[in-house]
C-alpha positions as CSV (number, residue, x, y, z in Angstrom):
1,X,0.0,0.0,0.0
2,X,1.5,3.5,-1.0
3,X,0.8,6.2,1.2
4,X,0.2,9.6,-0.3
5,X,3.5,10.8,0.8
6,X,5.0,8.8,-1.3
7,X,3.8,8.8,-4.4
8,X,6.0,10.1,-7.0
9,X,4.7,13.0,-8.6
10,X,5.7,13.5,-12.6
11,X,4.8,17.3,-12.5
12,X,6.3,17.5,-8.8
13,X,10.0,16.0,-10.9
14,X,9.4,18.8,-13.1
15,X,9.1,21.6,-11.1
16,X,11.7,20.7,-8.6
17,X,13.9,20.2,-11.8
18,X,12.6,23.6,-13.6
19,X,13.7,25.4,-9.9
20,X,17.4,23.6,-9.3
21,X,18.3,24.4,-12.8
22,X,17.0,28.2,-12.5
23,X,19.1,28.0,-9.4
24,X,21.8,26.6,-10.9
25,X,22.5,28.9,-13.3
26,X,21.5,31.9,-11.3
27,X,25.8,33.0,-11.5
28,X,25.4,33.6,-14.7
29,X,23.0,36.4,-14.6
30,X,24.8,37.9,-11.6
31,X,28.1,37.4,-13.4
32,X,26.6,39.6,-16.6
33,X,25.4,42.4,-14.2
34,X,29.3,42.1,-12.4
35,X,30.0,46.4,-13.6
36,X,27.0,46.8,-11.3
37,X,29.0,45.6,-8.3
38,X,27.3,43.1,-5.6
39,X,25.9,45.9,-3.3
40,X,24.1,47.4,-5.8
41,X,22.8,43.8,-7.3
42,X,21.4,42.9,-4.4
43,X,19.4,46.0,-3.4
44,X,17.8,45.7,-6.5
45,X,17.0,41.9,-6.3
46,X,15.4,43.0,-3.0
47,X,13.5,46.0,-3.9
48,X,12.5,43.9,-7.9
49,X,11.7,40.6,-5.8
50,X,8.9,42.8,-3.9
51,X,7.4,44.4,-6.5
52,X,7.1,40.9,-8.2
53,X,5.6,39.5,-5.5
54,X,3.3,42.4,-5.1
55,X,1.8,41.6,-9.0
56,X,1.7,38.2,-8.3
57,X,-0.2,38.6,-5.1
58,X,-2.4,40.8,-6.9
59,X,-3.2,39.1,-10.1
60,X,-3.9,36.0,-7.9
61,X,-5.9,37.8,-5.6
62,X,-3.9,36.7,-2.6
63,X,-3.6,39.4,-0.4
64,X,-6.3,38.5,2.5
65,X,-3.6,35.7,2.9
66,X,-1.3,38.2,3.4
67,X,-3.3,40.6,5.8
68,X,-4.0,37.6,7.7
69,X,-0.2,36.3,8.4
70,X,0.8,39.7,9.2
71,X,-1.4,39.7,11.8
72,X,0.6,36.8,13.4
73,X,3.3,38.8,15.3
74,X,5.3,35.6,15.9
75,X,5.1,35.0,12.4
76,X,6.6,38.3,11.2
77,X,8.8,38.7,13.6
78,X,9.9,35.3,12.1
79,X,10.0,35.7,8.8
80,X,11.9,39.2,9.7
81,X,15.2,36.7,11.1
82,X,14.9,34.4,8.0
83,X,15.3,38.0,6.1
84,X,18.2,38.5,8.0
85,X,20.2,35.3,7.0
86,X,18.6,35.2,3.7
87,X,20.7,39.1,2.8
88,X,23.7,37.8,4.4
89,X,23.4,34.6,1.8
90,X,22.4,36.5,-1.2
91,X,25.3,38.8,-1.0
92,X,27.9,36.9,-0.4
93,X,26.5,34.6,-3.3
94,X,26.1,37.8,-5.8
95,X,30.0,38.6,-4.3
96,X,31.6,35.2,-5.3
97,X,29.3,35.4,-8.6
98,X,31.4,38.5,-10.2
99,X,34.5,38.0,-8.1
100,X,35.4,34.5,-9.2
101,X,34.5,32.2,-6.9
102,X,31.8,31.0,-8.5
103,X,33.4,27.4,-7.7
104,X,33.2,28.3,-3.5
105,X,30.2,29.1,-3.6
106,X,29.3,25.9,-5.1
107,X,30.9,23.6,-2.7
108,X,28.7,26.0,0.1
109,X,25.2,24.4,-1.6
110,X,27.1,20.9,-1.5
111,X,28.0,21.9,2.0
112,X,24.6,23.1,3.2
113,X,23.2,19.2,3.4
114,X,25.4,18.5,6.3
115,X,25.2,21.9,8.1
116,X,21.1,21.2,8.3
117,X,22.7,18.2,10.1
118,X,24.9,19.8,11.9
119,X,22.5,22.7,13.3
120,X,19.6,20.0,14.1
121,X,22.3,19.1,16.7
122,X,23.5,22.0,18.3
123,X,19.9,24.1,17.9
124,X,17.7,21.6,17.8
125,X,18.9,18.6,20.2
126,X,18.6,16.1,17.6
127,X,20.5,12.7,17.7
128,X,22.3,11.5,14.8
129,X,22.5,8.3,13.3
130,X,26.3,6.5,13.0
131,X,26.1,7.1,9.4
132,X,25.7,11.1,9.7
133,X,28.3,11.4,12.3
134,X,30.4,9.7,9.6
135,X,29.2,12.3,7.0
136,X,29.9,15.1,9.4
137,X,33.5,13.9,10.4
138,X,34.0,13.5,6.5
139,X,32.8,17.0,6.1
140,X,35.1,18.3,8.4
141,X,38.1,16.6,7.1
142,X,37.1,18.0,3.3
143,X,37.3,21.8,4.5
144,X,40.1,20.8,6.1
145,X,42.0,19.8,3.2
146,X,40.3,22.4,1.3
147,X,41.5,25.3,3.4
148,X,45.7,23.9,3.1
149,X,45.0,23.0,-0.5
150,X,43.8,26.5,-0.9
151,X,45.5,28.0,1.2
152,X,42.5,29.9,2.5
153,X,40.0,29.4,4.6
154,X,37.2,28.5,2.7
155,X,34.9,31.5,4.2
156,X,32.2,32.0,1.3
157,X,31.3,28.1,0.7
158,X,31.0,28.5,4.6
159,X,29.3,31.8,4.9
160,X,26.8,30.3,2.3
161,X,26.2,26.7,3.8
162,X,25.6,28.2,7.2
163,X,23.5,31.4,6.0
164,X,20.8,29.1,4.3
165,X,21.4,26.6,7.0
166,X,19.6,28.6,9.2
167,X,17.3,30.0,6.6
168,X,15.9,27.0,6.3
169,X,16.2,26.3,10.0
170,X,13.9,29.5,10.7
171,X,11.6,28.8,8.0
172,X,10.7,25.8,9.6
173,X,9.5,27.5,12.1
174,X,7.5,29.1,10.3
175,X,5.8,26.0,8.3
176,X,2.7,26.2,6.9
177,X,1.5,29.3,8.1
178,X,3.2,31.6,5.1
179,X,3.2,30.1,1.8
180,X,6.3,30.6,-0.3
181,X,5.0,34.0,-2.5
182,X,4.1,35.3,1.1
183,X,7.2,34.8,2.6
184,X,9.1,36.0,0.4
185,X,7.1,39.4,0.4
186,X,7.4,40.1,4.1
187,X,11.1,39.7,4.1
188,X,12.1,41.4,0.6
189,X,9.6,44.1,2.6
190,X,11.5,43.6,5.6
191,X,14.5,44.5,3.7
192,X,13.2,47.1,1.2
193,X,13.9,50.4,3.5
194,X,17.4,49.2,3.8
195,X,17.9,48.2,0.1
196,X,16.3,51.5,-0.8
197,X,18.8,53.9,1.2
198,X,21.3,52.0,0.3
199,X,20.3,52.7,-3.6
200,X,19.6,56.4,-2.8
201,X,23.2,56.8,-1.5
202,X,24.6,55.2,-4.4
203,X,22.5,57.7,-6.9
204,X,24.0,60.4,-4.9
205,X,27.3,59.4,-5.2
206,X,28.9,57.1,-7.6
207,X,25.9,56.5,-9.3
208,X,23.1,53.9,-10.0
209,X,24.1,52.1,-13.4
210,X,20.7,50.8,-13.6
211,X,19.9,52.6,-17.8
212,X,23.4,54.1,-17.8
213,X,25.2,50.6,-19.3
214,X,22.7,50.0,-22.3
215,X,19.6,48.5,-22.7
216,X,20.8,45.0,-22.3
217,X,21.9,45.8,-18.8
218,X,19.3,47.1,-17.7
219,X,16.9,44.2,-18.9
220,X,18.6,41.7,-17.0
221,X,18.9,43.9,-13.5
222,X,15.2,44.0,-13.9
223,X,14.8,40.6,-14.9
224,X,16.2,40.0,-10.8
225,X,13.0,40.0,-9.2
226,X,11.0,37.2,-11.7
227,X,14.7,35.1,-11.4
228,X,14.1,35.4,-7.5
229,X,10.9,34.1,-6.8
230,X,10.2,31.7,-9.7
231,X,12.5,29.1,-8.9
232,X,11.3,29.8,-5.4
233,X,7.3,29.1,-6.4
234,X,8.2,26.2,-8.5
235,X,10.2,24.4,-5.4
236,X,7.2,24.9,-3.4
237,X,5.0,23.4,-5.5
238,X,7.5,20.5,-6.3
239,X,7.6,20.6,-2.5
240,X,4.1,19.8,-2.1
241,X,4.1,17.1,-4.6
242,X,7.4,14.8,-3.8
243,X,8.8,12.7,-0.8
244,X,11.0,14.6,1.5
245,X,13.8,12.3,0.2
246,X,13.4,13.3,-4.0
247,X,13.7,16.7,-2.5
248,X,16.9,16.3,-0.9
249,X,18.2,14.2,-4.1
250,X,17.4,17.3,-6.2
251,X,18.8,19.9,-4.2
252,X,22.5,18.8,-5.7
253,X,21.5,19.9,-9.2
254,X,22.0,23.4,-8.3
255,X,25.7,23.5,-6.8
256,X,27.0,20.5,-9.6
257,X,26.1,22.9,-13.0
258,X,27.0,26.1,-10.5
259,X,30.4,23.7,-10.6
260,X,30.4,23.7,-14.0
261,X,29.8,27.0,-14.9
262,X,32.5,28.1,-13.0
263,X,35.0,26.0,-14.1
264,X,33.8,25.2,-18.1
265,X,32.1,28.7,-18.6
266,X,33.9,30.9,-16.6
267,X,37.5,29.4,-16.3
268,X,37.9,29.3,-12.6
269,X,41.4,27.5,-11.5
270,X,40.2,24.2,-10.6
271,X,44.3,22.3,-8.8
272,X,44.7,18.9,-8.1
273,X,44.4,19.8,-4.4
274,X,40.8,21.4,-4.7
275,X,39.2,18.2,-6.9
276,X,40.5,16.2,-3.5
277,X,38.4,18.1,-1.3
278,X,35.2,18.5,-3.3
279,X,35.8,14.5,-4.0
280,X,35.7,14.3,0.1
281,X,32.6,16.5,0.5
282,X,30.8,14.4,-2.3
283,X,31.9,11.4,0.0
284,X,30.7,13.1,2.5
285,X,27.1,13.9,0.8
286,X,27.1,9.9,-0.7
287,X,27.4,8.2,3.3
288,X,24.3,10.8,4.1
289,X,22.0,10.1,1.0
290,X,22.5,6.1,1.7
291,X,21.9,7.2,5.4
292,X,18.8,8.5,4.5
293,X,17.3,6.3,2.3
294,X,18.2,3.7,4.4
295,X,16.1,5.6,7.4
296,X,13.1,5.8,4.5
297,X,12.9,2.7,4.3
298,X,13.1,1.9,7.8
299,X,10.3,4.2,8.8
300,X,8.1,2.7,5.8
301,X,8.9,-1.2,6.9
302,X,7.6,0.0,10.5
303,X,4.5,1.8,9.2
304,X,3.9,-1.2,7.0
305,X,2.0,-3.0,10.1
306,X,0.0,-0.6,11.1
307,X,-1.4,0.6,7.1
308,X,-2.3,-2.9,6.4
309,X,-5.6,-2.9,8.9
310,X,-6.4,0.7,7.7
311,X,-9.4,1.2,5.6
């Protein structure tokens, strides 16, 4: 007997396939808009993302939804801290986008699997099974060897992992109570007076170059807001539609082609000493996929029992 949850949703493949390949490919917009500079990037993802959200929620006739979650306090004040972490992640990605480091900021996404691990330990008390304290020590051993191969500390795949770490981590909180589109418009709102300043001071002094570098510019800094929150609608609905565990399978599309468009497309150096550590970290992210289908099916097997006398 299949429970709902498990069913395997063809259009549910799709979208969550549609929204880790928008994702993954997301550096090369930034990378296109690099004269623009990551500051200014990023204030106008936040200010484009809100007024996108604002159309959508208006042609979809959505905003009594969003009355009604504002008048959740906890929920606001929420959604307010998962603004917080989500700024710090966006502009450090948007940085290592047009600074070269496209590559980093791909082993952060690879990274982010086991930091969810990680912070359901130390925030949320959780006990790990053998095989994710084996995924976490491997982890450890790959930035590690990363960092000497480097010979840096690898502080943007870092920054990233733990940034939308606790994103998620906060968002959880939040569940069901704010729907992706709604979310996203109270914390691009959240962030809008900020974003906004910090675009009037750059008019006032060096200048926006939103319209001053040619038409092509300017399409794709406007394009920011629809290459926000599409990807983000189309993992919520995959979201709804898939097991838990064909979500976490598809969340490595994303960082694998940002991997390749940082080394095939934009010629990123790529030593010896670098392949070693991503090699470990995929190690790493192999021991906790088998770890958790291997808890899937264990959690099926002792459901099985109690579905067969159901009705």
């Amino acid at each position: 007997m299949i429970k709902p949850d498990d069913r395997v949703s063809g259009s549910g493949i799709a979208f969550a396939a549609v929204a880790y390949l928008l994702w993954g490919f997301l550096p090369v917009l930034f990378f296109a808009l690099r004269d623009s500079g990551p500051i200014e990037i990023v204030s106008w993802r936040i200010v484009l993302s809100l007024v996108f959200c604002a159309l959508l929620i208006t042609a979809t006739r959505s905003w009594s939804k969003l009355i009604a979650i504002l008048r959740d306090r906890r929920t606001v004040l929420t959604l307010g801290l998962a603004a917080v972490f989500i700024v710090v992640n966006w502009t450090v990605y948007v940085f290592a986008s047009v600074s070269g480091h496209v590559v980093e900021a791909s082993l952060g996404y690879f990274t982010n699997p086991i930091v969810t691990v990680l912070l359901g330990v130390v925030v949320l008390r959780e006990r790990l099974r053998p095989l994710q304290w084996v995924a976490l020590a491997t982890s450890a051993v790959a930035v590690l060897v990363i960092a000497i191969g480097y010979g840096a500390f690898p502080w943007i795949a870092l920054t990233l992992a733990f940034s939308f770490g606790l994103y998620g981590l906060v968002k959880k909180r939040v569940g069901p109570s704010a729907d992706a589109v709604s979310g996203l418009t109270i914390e691009t709102a959240v962030l809008a007076p900020v974003a906004g300043i910090v675009l009037i001071i750059l008019a006032s002094t060096s200048g926006l170059s939103l319209g001053a570098l040619g038409p092509t510019h300017a399409v794709l800094m406007l394009s920011l807001g629809v290459a926000t929150a599409v990807p983000l609608i189309l993992f919520a609905a995959a979201a709804r539609r898939l097991p838990l565990i064909y979500i976490g399978l598809a969340q490595y599309i994303a960082p694998i082609l940002q991997l390749i468009v940082g080394v095939v497309f934009l010629r990123e150096a790529m030593p010896p000493e670098r392949w070693v550590g991503f090699g470990i970290v995929w190690l790493a992210l192999i021991i906790l996929t088998v770890d958790m289908f291997l808890h899937a099916n264990r959690q099926r097997a002792a459901a099985l029992p109690e579905a067969t006398g159901a009705p």
